[in-house]
N, C-alpha and C positions, 0 to 999 in steps of 0.2 A: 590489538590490531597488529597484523603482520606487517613486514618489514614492502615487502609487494603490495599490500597494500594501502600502506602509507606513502608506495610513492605513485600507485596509481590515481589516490585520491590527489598530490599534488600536478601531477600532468594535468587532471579534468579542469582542477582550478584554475591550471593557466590558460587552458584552451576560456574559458567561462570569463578570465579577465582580460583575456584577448579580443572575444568579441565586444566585450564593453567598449573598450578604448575605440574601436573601431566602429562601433555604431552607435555611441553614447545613449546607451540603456543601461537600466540597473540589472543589475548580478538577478534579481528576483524577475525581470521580465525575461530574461535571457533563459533563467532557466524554467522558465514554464516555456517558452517558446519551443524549447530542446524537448522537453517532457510531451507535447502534443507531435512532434517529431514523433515521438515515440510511439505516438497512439496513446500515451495516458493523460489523465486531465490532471493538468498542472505539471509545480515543477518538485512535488515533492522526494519522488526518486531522484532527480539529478541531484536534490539538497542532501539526499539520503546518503549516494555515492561519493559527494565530497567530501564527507566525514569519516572514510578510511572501508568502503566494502567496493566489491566489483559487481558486473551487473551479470545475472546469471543467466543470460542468454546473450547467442554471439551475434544473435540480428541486432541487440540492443545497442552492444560495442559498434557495430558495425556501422549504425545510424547515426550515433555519438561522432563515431571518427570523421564522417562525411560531413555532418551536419560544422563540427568545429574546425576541419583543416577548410572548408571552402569559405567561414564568417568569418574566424578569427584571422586565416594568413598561417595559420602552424607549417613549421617543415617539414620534409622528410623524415627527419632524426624522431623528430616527437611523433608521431605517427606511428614508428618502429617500434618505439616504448612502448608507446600507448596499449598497440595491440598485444603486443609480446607477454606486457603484466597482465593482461586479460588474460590472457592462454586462448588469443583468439587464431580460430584454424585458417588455413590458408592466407597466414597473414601476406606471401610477399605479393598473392596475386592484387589484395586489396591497395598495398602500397605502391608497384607498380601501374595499378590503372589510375588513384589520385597524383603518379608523380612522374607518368608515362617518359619524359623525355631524361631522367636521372638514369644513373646507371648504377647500382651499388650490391652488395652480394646478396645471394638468396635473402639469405637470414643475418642480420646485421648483427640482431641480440644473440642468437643459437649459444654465445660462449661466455659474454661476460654479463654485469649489470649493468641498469640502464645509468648512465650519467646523473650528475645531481643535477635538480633541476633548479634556475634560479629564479629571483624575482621575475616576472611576463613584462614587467614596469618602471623603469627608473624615471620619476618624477622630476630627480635633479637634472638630466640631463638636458627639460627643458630650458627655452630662450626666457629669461626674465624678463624680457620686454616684448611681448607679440606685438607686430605690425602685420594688419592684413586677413589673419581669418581667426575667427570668433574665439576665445578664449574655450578651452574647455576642461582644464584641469582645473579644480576649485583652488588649489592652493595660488594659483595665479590672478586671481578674480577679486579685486579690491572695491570697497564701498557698495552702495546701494544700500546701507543699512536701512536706511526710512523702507524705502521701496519693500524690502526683504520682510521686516517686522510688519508692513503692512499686508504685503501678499499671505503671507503666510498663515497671519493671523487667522485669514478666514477660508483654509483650510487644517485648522485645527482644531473644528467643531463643523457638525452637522447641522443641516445641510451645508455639502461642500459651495461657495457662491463663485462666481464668474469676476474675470479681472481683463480690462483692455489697458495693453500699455503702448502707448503713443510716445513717440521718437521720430526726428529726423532721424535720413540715412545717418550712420556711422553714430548714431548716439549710444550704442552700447546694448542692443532689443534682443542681438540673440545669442551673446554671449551671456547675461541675465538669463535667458530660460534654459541654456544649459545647466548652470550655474544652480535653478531653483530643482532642475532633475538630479541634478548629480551632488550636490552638497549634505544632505541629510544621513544618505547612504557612505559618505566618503571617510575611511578608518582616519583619526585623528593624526598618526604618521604621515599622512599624506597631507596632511594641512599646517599652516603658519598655526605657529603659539598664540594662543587664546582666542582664535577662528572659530566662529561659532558651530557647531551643525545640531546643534541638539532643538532644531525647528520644530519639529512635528511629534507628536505623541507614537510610539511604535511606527517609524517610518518605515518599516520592512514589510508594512501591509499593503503600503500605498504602489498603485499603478500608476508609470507614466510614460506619453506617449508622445512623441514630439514629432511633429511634422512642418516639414519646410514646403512650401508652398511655391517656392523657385526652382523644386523639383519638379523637373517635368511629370515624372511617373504620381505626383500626389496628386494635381488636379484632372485626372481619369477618376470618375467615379467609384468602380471598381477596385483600384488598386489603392484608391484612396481606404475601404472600407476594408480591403484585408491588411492594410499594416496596419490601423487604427486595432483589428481584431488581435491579431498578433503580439503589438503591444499591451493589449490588455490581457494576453493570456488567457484568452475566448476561443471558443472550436469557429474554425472557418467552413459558413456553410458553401454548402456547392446547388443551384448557383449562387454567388455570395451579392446578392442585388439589394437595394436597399431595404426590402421590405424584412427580406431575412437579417440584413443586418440588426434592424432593429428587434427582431424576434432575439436572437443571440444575446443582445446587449442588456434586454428589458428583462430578460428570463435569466440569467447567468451572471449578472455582475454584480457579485456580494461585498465586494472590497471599495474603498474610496479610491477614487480614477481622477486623472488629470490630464485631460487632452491641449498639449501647446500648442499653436497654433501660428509658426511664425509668417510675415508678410501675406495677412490677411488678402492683401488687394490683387494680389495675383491668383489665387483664389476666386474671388468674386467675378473677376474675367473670364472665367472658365462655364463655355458653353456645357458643359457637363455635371457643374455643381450650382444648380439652378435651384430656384425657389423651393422647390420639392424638396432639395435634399436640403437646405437651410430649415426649413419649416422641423424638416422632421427631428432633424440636431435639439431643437429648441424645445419639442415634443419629449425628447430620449430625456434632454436633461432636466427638465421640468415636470414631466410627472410620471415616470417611469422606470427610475431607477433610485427611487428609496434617498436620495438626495445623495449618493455616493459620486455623482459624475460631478468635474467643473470642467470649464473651457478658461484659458489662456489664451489670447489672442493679442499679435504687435501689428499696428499699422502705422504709418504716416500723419492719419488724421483719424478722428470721429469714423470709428465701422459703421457706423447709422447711417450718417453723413455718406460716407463713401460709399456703400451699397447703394445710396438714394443717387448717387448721380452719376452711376453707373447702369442705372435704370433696371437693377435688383432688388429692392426694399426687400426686408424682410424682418418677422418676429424676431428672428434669432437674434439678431445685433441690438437688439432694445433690451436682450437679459443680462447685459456687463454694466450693472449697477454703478461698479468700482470702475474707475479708470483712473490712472498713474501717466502724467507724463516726465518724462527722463529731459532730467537738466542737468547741468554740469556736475560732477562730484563737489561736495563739503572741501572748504581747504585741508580739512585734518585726512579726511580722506584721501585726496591729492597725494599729501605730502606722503600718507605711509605706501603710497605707492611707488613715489619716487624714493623712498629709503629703502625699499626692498632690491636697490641695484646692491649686487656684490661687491662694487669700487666704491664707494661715499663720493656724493658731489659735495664741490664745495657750495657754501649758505648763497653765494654769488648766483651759479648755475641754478639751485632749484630756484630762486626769488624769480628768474627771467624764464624758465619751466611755465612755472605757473603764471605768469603773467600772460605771457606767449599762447599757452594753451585754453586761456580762464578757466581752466580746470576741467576739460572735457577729456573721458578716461581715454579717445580715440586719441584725440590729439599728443596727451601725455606719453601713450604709449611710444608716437615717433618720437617724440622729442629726448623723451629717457633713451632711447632703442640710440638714436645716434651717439650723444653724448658718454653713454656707456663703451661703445665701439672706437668713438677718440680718445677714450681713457685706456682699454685696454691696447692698442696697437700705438703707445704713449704719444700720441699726436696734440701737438700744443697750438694756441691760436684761438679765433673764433669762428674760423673754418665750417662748423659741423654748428652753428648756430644757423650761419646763413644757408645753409642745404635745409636745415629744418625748418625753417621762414619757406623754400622753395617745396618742401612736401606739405607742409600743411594747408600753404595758398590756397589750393581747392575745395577746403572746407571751409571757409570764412563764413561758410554761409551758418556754422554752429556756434559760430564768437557774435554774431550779431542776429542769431534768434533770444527771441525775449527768455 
């Protein structure tokens, strides 16, 4: 492997781990996504090109570069590489239309080599204590063990089976299903010592697809069924209506599939995802896809229940055999949560952590999150207990669920 391309194939891979982070998919859906970009089925070319060859056509490069500077967020700089280690022609007209308002020479590379290119990802630079939006790097994502061994379990043998996991707001629903996409695939470097990932039997076969349901754009019909196609690395038909969708899914889907399914209830709301299209879900996953498909699904309460009194019944919500409801983490849990701060509290602070939070990973989070911030800006007192008393107030209602 030449020295061009070795570092063509590192550009692709940043581009490739840039959309991950950005749209929390696996490296394997991303790159069949890019592969049907291309017109080919699947993503076996993109996996091909990131082991040190170039693509021998410059429409290919061409699609690559669009397809990864508009998902990932790439620069101008990487752009310039990208195309330059291709030997792709008329590079500056293509840099200049992806980067119209920059202004930089014709030809950036014309003289030298391209820069080393470095990690897409520093893990460290994460906040060790998120307050606020969903956990998504696994190395941050503490406890659930039962939950994890239990989900898992029964996708680890065929037929893949169906799981509802029920949580109050702020009980931890959809940091969990990130957590169940992105862990198995995640290099051991990127995770805490003796962090499990080794879930699943060859987890580089598995498809998965997560969709949020407080997206506006998911509960459209329509645009519901081409990201569901997309992440399964399926051809998008035109029109892509339900019926074809499940032509596509019934006749094409060889690999075991996981569709998450977060905030079911908004969902159900949705004058567009009506009986028909629930019926047919329950149809796709029941007797038409070799038992490779499960559904993942977080609500509030009972999907049965809540379809039924929202005056939607359907088959579909009676096939989550399994249902998990989220209660507070295990104290050992807790606690290796609270040790993972970079300052050591003292035995004082965590004893009133956990008491405070009765062990609920939302609650811990603010509480660690302050206490860490009064230790590093060396602030003394119990100042930053009572602000923590005043943020967590509006969850009380998870210290006094059963």
């Amino acid at each position: 492997m030449t020295s061009i391309e070795e570092k063509f194939a590192e550009l692709l891979t940043q581009g490739v781990l840039r959309i991950r982070i950005a749209e929390s998919k696996t490296v394997q859906v991303i790159q069949d996504e890019l592969g049907y970009a291309l017109g080919r089925v699947g993503g076996t070319a993109v996996e091909y090109w990131r082991k040190g060859h170039i693509p021998p056509k410059s429409t290919e490069v061409e699609t690559l570069a669009r397809e990864i500077v508009k998902r990932g967020g790439l620069k101008r700089d990487w752009l310039a590489q990208f195309l330059a280690l291709a030997d792709y022609p008329n590079q500056a007209r293509l840099v200049a239309e992806l980067f119209p308002d920059q202004n930089q020479p014709e030809h950036p590379l014309a003289s030298r080599e391209p820069r080393p290119v470095s990690e897409p990802f520093d893990y460290d630079t994460f906040e060790p204590f998120i307050v606020g939006p969903p956990i998504l790097a696994p190395q941050y994502f503490f406890g659930r063990d039962y939950e994890l061994r239990r989900i898992f379990s029964l996708w680890r043998r065929f037929p893949l089976q169906n799981v509802a996991v029920i949580g109050k707001k702020r009980s931890g629903k959809t940091s969990l299903l990130h957590y169940l996409m992105n862990i198995t695939l995640t290099e051991p470097h990127h995770l805490r010592p003796d962090q499990k990932n080794d879930w699943l039997p060859q987890p580089e076969h598995y498809r998965w697809v997560f969709v949020d349901f407080q997206d506006a754009r998911m509960v459209s019909r329509e645009r519901l069924l081409r990201h569901i196609l997309a992440g399964l690395g399926l051809p998008i038909p035109e029109p892509c209506d339900l019926a074809a969708f499940m032509d596509v899914v019934s006749e094409t889907l060889t690999s075991p599939a996981i569709i998450l399914m977060d905030e079911i209830n908004a969902a159900i709301d949705s004058p567009e995802l009506d009986q028909q299209f629930w019926g047919s879900l329950r149809s796709l996953g029941t007797n038409f896809t070799g038992g490779n498909l499960a559904f993942l699904l977080t609500s509030h309460e009972s999907p049965a229940q809540l379809a039924t009194e929202r005056g939607k019944p359907s088959p579909f919500f009676n096939i989550f055999g399994h249902s998990l409801t989220l209660k507070p983490l295990p104290e050992p849990e807790a606690r290796e949560l609270i040790d993972s701060s970079p300052i050591q509290f003292t035995a004082e602070d965590i004893e009133w952590i956990l008491t405070e939070s009765a062990c609920w990973p939302w609650l811990l989070q603010i509480l660690c999150h302050l206490r860490l911030t009064a230790l590093e800006f060396g602030e003394t007192g119990d100042a930053w207990k009572q602000q923590g008393l005043r943020q967590i107030a509006p969850y009380w209602y998870l210290i006094g669920a059963p």
